[in-house]
C-alpha positions in Angstrom: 0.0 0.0 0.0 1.5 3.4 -1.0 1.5 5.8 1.8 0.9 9.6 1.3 2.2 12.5 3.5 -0.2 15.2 3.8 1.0 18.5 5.4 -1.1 21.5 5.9 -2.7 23.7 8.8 -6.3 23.4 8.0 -7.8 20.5 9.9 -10.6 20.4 6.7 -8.1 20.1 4.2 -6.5 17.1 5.6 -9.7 15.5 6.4 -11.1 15.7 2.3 -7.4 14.6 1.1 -7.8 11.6 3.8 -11.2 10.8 2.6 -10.6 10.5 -0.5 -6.3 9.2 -0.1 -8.1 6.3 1.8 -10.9 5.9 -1.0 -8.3 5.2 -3.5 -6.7 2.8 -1.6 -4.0 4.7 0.2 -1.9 5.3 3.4 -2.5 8.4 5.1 -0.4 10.3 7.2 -1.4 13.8 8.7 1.5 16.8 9.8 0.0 20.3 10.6 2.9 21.7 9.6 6.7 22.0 8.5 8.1 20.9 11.6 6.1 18.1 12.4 6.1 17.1 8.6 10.0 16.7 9.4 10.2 14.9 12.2 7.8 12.6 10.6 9.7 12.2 7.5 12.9 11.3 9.9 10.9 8.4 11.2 9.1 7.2 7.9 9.3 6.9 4.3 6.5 8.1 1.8 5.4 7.6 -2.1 4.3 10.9 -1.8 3.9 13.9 0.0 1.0 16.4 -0.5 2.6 19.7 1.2 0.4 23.1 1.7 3.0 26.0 1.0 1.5 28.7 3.5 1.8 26.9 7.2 2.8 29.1 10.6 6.6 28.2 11.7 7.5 26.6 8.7 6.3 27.1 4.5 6.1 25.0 2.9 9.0 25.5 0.0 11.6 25.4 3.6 9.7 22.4 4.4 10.5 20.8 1.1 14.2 22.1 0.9 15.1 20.1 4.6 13.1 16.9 3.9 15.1 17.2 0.4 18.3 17.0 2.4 17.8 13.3 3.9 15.4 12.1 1.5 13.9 12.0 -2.2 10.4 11.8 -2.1 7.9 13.2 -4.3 6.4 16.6 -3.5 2.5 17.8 -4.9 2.6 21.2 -3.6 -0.7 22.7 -2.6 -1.2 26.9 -2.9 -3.8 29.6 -2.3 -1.9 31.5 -4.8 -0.8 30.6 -8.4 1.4 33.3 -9.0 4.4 32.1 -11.6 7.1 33.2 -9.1 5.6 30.8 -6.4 5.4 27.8 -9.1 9.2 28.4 -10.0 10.4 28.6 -6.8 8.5 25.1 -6.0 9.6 23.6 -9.5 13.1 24.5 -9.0 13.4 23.2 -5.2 12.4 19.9 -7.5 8.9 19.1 -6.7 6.3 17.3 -9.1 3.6 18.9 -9.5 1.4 22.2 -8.4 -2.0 22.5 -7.4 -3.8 25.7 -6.8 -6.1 26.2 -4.2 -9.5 25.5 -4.5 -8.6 22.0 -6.2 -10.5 18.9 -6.9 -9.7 16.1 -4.5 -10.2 13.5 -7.3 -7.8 15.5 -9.9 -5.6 15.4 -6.7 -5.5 12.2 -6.6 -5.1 11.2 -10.3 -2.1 13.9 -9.7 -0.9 11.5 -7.0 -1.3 8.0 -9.6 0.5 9.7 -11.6 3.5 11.1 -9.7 3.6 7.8 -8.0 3.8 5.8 -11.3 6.2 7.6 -12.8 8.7 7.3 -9.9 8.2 3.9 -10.1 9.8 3.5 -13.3 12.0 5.9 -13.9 14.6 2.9 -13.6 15.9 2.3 -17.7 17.7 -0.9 -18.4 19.4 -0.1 -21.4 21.8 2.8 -20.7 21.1 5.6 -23.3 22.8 9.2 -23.8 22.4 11.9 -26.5 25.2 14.8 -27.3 24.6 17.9 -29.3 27.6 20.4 -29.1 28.3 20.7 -25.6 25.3 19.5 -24.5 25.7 15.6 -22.8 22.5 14.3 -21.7 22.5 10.7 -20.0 18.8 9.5 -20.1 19.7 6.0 -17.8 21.8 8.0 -14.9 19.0 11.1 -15.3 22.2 13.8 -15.6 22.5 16.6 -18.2 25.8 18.4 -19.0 26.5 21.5 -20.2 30.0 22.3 -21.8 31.3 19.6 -19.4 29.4 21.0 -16.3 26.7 19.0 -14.6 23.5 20.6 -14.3 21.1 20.0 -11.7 17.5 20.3 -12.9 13.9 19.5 -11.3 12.1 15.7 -11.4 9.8 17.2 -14.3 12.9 19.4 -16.2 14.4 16.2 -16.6 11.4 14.7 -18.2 10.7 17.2 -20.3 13.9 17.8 -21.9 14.3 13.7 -22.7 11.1 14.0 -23.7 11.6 16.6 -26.2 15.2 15.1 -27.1 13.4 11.6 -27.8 11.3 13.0 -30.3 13.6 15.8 -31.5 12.9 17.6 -34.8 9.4 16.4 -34.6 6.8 19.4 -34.1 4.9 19.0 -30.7 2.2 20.4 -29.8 1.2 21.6 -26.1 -1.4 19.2 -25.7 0.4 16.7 -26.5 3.8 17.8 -24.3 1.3 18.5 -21.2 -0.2 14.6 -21.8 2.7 12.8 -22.1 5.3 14.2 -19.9 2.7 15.0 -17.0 0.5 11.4 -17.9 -2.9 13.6 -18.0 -4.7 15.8 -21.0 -7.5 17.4 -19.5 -6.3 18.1 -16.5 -3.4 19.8 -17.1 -2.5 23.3 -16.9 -0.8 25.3 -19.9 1.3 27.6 -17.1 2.7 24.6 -15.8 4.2 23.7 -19.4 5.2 27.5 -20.0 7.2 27.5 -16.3 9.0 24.5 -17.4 9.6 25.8 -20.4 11.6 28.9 -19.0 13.6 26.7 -16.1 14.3 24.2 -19.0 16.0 26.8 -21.5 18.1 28.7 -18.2 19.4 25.4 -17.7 20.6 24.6 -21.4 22.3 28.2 -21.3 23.9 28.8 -24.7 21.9 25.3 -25.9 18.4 26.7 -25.5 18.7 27.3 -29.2 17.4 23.8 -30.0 14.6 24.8 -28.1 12.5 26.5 -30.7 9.0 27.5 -30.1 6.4 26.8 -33.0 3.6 30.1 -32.5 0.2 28.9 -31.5 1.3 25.2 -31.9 4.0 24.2 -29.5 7.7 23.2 -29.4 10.8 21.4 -31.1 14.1 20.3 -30.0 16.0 21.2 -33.2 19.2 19.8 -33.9 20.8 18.9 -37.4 
């Protein structure tokens, strides 16, 4: 049975998550906030953990940057605001996904199948790399290089960018990008795609010219 982390100060909010966690056949584990979520994460391990970013003592984007330190577990994070500045700072600290508040506890939880899954089987058996220039990228160890210097990217940067490599020189549209990189269509959110988008090409530096955009259709990883 996976087992789901859910951190955040309102009593109600933890209550709908657990109803419906426990529905879909999951674990769950309540924190009321940063600290606690930390001291629990010291004693247990988790598939996921669903973390509010506004909490007293402790956000949650501190929260995520300690439990990060010991261990590598998923993060959803959950916000009253959906400013981009607030999903950058939470996509570059390396969590998985972002939902804003008000949300839907079942597209919550297919949020959860998904981030789950995907962690799952992120292990490649045949080992796999791609260079362009000065850019290395090593699909089975998950590292990208950058004129010889490793870069450290976000969970969902790294999926993108392979993603994009894999299918290089083909013309993809957003649609497409959101449902196969983030494993849902109709529930997924065009500003999450865009914010990934920007981390993705500050990464690549000088390289972010095989990025291309397409106007009104998408994007292509162009190399000859």
């Amino acid at each position: 049975m996976e087992r789901i982390l859910v951190v955040d100060d309102e009593e109600k909010i933890r209550a709908i998550i657990r109803k419906y966690g426990e529905f879909e056949g999951y674990e769950i584990v309540e924190a009321r906030d940063g600290m606690e979520a930390i001291a629990i994460c010291k004693k247990m391990d988790f598939d996921v953990i669903i973390l509010d970013v506004m909490m007293p003592e402790l956000d949650g984007f501190s929260t995520c940057r300690e439990i990060r330190k010991t261990k590598d577990i998923p993060v959803i994070m959950l916000s009253a605001r959906g400013e981009e500045y607030d999903r950058i700072h939470g996509f570059e600290l390396g969590i998985d996904d972002y939902v804003v508040k008000p949300f839907s506890p079942k597209e919550l939880m297919m949020r959860v199948k998904v981030v789950i899954s995907r962690n799952k089987g992120k292990e490649s058996k045949e080992h796999d790399t791609f260079e362009a220039e000065g850019l290395f990228v090593d699909f089975t160890g998950r590292t990208v290089s950058v004129d010889g210097k490793r870069v450290d990217m976000s969970p969902k940067e790294y999926d993108l960018l392979f993603y994009l490599i894999r299918n290089r020189n083909i013309a993809l549209e957003r649609e497409k990008l959101i449902t196969d990189v983030w494993g849902y269509d109709y529930y997924g959110d065009d500003r999450t795609l865009d914010t990934h988008i920007k981390l993705l090409r500050s990464s690549l530096g000088e390289y972010r010219k095989f990025l291309v955009t397409l106007r009104g259709l998408g994007y292509r990883f162009e190399v000859s």
